[in-house]
N, C-alpha and C positions, 0 to 999 in steps of 0.2 A: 286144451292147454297149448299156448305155442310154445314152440322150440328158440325163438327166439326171445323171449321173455327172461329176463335175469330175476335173483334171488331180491328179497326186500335187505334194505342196509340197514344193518342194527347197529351202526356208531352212532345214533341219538338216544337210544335206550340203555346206553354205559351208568352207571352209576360215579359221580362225582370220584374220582382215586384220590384226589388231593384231601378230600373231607375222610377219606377212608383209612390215609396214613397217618393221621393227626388223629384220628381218633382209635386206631391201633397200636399208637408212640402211648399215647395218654394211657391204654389199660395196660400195655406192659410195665409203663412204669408205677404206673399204680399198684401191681402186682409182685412187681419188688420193693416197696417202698412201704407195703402198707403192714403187713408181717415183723417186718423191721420197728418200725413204730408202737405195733401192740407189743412186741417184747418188750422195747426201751420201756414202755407203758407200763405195764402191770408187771415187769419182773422186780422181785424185791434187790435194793441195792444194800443189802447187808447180809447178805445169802454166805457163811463159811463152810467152802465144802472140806476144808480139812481140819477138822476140829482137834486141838491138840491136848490129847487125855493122857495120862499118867498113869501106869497099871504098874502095881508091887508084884514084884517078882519075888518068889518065896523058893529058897535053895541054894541062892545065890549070896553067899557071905562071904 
């Protein structure tokens, strides 16, 4: 091996970054966005969580 001999350049074996942020922007927001949606989706819109009952009180006259 000579001593003068340099390392091989690995700045042609990068992987595209531009293609890598765009499709990292896309799952993030996909991953907030998609949760949100099945709620809005299948949660029922007539859901009362406070149901207003009426109980006799006995004792009290």
């Amino acid at each position: 091996m000579e001593s003068d001999s340099q390392p091989p350049s690995y700045s042609d074996d990068k992987p595209p970054q531009r293609i890598a942020n765009i499709l990292g922007t896309a799952i993030a927001v996909l991953t907030l966005t998609l949760p949100l949606l099945a709620i809005a989706r299948y949660s029922h819109s007539n859901i009362n969580l406070n149901p207003q009952t009426s109980y006799e009180l006995s004792g009290y006259e």
